[in-house]
Structures are given as structure tokens and as C-alpha cells.
C-alpha positions as CSV (number, residue, x, y, z in Angstrom):
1,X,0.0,0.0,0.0
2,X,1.7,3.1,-1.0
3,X,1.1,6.3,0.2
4,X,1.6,10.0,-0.7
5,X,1.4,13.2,1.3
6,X,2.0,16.8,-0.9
7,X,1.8,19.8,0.7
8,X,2.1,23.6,-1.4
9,X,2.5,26.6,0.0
10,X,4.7,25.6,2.5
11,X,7.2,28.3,3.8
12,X,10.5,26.5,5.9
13,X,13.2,28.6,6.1
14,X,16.9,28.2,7.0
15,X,17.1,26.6,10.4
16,X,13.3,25.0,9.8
17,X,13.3,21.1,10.1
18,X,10.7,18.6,8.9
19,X,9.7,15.3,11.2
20,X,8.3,12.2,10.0
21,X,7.6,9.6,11.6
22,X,5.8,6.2,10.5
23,X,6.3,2.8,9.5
24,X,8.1,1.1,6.3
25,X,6.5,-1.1,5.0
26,X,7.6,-5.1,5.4
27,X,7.7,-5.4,1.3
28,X,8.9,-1.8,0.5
29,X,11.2,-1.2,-2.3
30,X,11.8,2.6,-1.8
31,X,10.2,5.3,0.1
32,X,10.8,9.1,-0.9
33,X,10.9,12.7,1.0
34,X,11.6,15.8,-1.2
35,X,11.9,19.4,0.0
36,X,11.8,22.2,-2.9
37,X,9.6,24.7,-5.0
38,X,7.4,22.1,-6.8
39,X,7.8,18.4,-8.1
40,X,10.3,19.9,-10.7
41,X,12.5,22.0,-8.6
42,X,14.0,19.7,-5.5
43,X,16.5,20.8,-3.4
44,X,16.5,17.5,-1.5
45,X,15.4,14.5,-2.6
46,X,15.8,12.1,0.1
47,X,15.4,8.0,-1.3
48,X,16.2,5.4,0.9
49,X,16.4,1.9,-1.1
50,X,15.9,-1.5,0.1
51,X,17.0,-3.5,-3.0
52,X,19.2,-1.7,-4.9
53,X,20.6,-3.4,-8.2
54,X,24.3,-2.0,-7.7
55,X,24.3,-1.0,-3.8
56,X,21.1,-3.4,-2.2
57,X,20.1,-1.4,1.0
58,X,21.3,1.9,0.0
59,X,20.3,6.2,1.2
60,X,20.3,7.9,-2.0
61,X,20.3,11.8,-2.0
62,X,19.8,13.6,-5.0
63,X,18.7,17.7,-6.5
64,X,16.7,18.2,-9.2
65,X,16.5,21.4,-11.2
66,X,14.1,22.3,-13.6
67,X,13.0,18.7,-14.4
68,X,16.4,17.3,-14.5
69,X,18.2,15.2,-11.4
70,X,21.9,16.1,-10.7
71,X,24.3,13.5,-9.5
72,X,23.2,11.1,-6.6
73,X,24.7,10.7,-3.5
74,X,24.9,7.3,-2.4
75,X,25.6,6.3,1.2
76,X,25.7,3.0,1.3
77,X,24.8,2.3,5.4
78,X,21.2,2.3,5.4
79,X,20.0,2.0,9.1
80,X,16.9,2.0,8.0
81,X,15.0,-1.5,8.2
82,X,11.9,-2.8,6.2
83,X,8.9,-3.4,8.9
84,X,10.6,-0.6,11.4
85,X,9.0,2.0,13.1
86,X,11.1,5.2,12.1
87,X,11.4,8.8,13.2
88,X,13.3,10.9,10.4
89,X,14.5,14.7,10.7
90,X,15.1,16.9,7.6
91,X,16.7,20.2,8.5
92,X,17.4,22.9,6.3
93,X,20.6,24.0,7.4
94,X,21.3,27.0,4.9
95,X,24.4,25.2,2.7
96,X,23.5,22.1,3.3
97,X,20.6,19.6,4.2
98,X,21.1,17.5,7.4
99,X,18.6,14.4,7.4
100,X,19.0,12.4,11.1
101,X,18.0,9.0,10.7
102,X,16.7,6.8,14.0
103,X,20.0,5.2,14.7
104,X,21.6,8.5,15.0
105,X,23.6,8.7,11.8
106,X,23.4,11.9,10.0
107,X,23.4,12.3,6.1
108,X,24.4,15.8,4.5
109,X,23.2,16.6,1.4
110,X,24.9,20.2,-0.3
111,X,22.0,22.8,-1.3
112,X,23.3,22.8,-4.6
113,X,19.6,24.9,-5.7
114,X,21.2,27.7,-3.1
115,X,17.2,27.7,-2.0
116,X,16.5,29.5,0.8
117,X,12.5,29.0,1.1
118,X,10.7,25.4,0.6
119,X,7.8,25.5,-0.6
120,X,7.1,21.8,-1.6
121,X,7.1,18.7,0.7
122,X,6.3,15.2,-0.6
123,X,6.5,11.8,1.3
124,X,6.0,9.0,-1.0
125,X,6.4,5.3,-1.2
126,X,6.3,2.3,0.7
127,X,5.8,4.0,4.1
128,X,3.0,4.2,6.4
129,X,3.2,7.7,7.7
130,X,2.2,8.4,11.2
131,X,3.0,11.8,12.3
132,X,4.8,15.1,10.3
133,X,5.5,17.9,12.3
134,X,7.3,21.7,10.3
135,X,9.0,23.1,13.3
């Protein structure tokens, strides 16, 4: 059962951080969280894979301007476990995007859009969400 939350309009600023919380599914594939101006325009999309072809479990960051994703970032130690209750923290940290995962760890991701205002969150995927909090 895959799910999808969109919200426009939003307004985070540098500093702002985005909670979710819920539960991955026991047969998910992939679950998605992008920050941005629209679908289009992502300063952070956040994709943590379960069955990778190159990497199997595998966090994969990536930016997409104007339609077209950059490079990905791959981090290979995915904490993150099919089945798991998980609490995940976005924070837009002006030059950077720091996402803090459950177990502690801490991915970076580079604001390579230099965006200063989201306006566009989407949670997507294989995940059952619970609770999203903008604070």
C-alpha cells in the first residue's frame, strides 16, 4: 500500500526542520521525502532503497532542477530497516541539508539549488506515515 502526502504553499526557512515519523512497510522497495519549490524543482530528494541493483540497501540523496536530477549521492549504510518504526529529521541548514536518521547517523546533502525557502514537501512510497511535524 503506497502512500503520498504533498503539501504547497509551505514556507520553511533556513534553520526550519521537517519530522516524520511512521512505519516502512515489510515489502517496500523505496520510500521518498523531497523538499523544494514544486515536483520539478528539488533541493533535496531524500530515497532510501531496500533493494538496490548496484548497492542493495542503499540512502540515495539527489537535486533536481528544472525537471532534470543532478548526481546522486549514495551512502551506502542504510539504518533503516523494512517493517521498522522510524522517526526521520530533515533540516534545512542554509548550505547544506542534514537528514538524522533513528539510529543516530546523520546524512548531509549540499543545497546545490542555493534555495532559501521550501515550498514543496512530498512523502511518497512504501511508508505508512504516522506523524509530520514543520517546526
Amino acid at each position: 500500500m503506497s502512500m503520498e502526502l504533498e503539501l504547497k504553499n509551505v514556507y520553511l526557512r533556513v534553520g526550519d526542520k521537517v519530522k516524520v515519523k511512521g512505519e516502512i512497510l515489510h515489502d517496500a522497495a523505496r520510500f521518498q521525502i523531497d523538499l523544494g519549490r514544486d515536483a520539478d524543482d528539488l533541493a533535496l530528494h531524500f530515497n532510501p532503497r531496500f533493494h538496490d541493483d548496484a548497492d542493495g540497501a542503499v540512502l540515495v540523496c539527489n537535486s533536481k532542477t528544472g525537471g532534470c536530477w543532478g548526481d546522486e549521492k549514495r551512502e551506502i549504510h542504510n539504518p533503516l530497516e523494512r517493517g521498522s518504526d522510524v522517526k526521520i529529521v530533515l533540516k534545512l541548514a542554509g548550505d547544506v541539508f542534514e537528514v538524522e536518521l533513528p539510529d543516530g547517523q546523520e546524512v548531509q546533502f549540499p543545497n546545490r539549488t542555493d534555495m532559501d525557502v521550501i515550498s514543496y514537501v512530498r512523502v511518497t512510497g512504501d511508508f505508512k506515515l504516522m506523524s509530520f511535524k514543520i517546526c
